[in-house]
N, C-alpha and C positions, 0 to 999 in steps of 0.2 A: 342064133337069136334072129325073128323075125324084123322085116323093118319095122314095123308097130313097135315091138318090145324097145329098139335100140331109141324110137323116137320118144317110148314112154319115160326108157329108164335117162336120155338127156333131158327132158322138162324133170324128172325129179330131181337130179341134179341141179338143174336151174334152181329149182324151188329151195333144195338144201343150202344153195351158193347163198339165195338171196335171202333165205330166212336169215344165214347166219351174220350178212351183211346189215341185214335191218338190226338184228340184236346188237353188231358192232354200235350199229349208229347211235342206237337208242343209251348203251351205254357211254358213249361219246358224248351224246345230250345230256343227259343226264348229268356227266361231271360237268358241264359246260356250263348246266342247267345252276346249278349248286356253285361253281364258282362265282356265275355273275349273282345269283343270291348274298354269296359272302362277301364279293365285294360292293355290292348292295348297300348290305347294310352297315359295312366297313365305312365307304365311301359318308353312306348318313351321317352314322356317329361322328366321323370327321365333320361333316359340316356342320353339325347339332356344336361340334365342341367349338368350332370357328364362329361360327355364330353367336354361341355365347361369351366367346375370349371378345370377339368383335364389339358384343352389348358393355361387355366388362370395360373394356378400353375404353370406350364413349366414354362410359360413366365417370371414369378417370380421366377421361381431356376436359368433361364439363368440370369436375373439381378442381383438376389444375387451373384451367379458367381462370375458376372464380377466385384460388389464391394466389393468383399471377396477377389478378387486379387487385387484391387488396394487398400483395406483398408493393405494386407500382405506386398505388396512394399510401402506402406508410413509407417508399422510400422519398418520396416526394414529400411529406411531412417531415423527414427526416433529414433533408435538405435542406429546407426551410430551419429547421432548427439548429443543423449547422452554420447556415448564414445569419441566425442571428447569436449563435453561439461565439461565432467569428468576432461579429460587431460586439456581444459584450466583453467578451476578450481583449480585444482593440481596446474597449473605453477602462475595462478593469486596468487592463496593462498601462493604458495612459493614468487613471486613478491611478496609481499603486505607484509608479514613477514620483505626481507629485507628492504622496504621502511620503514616499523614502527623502525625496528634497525635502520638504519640511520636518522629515527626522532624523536627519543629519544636520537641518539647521539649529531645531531645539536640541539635539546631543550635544554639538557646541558650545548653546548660549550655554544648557545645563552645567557641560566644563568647564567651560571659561567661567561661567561664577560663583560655582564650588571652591576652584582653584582663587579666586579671587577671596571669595571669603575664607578661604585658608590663613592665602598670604595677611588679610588684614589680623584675622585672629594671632597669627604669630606674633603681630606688629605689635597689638593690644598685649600681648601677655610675656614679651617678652622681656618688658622689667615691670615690676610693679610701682614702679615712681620714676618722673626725672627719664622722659623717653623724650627721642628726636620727631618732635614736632612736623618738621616737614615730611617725613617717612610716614606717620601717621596721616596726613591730610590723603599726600598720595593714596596710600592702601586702601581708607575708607573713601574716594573718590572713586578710584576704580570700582568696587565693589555697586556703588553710587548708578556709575554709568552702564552696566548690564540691564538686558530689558525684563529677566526676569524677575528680577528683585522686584519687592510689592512696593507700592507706593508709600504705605505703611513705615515700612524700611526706612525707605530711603530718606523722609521726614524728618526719620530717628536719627540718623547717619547726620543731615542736614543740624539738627540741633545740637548734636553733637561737639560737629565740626565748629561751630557757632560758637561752644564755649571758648577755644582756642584761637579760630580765626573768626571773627566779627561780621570783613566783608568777604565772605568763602563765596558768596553765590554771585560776587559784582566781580571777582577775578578770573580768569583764564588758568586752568589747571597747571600748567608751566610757570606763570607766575607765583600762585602760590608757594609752587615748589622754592622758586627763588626767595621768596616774600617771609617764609616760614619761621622762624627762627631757629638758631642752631643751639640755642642754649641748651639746659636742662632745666627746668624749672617747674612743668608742668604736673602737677600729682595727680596719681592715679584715681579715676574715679569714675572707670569705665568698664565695672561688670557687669551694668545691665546690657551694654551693648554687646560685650563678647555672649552673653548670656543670646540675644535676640541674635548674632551670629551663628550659633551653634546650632540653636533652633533653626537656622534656616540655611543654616551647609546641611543640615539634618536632614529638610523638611525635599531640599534639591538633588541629596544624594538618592531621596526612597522616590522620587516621583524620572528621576534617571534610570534607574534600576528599572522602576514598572514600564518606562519609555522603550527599554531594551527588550524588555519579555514581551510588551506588545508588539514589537516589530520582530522578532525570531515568531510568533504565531501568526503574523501576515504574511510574509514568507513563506509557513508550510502550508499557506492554506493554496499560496499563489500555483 
């Protein structure tokens, strides 16, 4: 082989080396080419998606916003309505205190003058003639002195007593007692009054009773 030939046939060589070097590259490129293509558009879609998760959220801090200030003004209404909840509590609780004092005071008077008009009715009907005077003044005195008893009553009671003892209203209840006579002489002649009695153990047992039911319903309401 001439030198010419040995020079031609290393340039073709070269030329083989580099052709096949360029085709390396080119396929090199190429994947390289296509990778950053896909992450391209990988990369996009991710930001197209953040972007839009980004608008999404906004749109959900402006709503929480807006019901973070209207849940603030209803708990602040709501406060308010406990502090005046409070105070009518306070004032109910103080109501309701003295209604119970004044229903355990008319439970009282209620008993003490049911029992009182008992005790007289026994006193009236325990003979039909020839009874002890002073036991009758007593009985109808007490009865007398209760505040619920009607004035009506009590008048009756007053005239009553009048026929037996004369001056009942110018003596002291103790004195009478003493003052009374112990005989038996006096005839019976006092059904109207056991009668206006019974009417009105009657009329004090049903208005005790509705006293009770109205206070067991203030109770379950408290």
């Amino acid at each position: 082989m001439t030198p010419i030939q040995k020079v031609l046939q290393l340039m073709s060589d070269m030329v083989a080396k580099g052709t096949r070097e360029k085709n390396d590259e080119a396929v090199r490129f190429s994947a390289f080419s296509q990778w950053c293509t896909n992450t391209q558009r990988t990369k996009s879609d991710e930001i197209a998606a953040g972007n839009q998760k980004m608008e999404e959220l906004n749109a959900l801090i402006d709503k929480k916003t807006v019901e973070i200030k209207k849940l603030t003004d209803r708990i602040l209404e709501l406060e308010e309505d406990v502090g005046r909840w409070k105070t009518d509590q306070k004032s109910a609780t103080d109501v309701r205190k003295m209604e119970e004092a004044d229903y355990t005071a008319t439970l009282t008077d209620y008993s003490e003058s049911i029992d009182a008009i008992a005790g007289a009715i026994e006193v009236l009907k325990k003979q039909a003639y020839n009874r002890n005077q002073a036991e009758l003044v007593q009985a109808l005195l007490q009865v007398k002195s209760k505040r619920l008893v009607p004035l009506t009553a009590k008048k009756t009671l007053t005239s009553f007593l009048q026929l037996t003892q004369p001056n009942v209203e110018e003596m002291p209840d103790e004195q009478l007692f003493y003052r009374a006579p112990e005989a038996y002489g006096y005839e019976f002649q006092s059904g109207g009054v056991v009668d206006m009695l019974v009417k009105l153990g009657d009329e004090f047992g049903t208005k005790k009773a509705d006293l009770m039911k109205e206070e067991m319903k203030a109770k379950k309401c408290v």
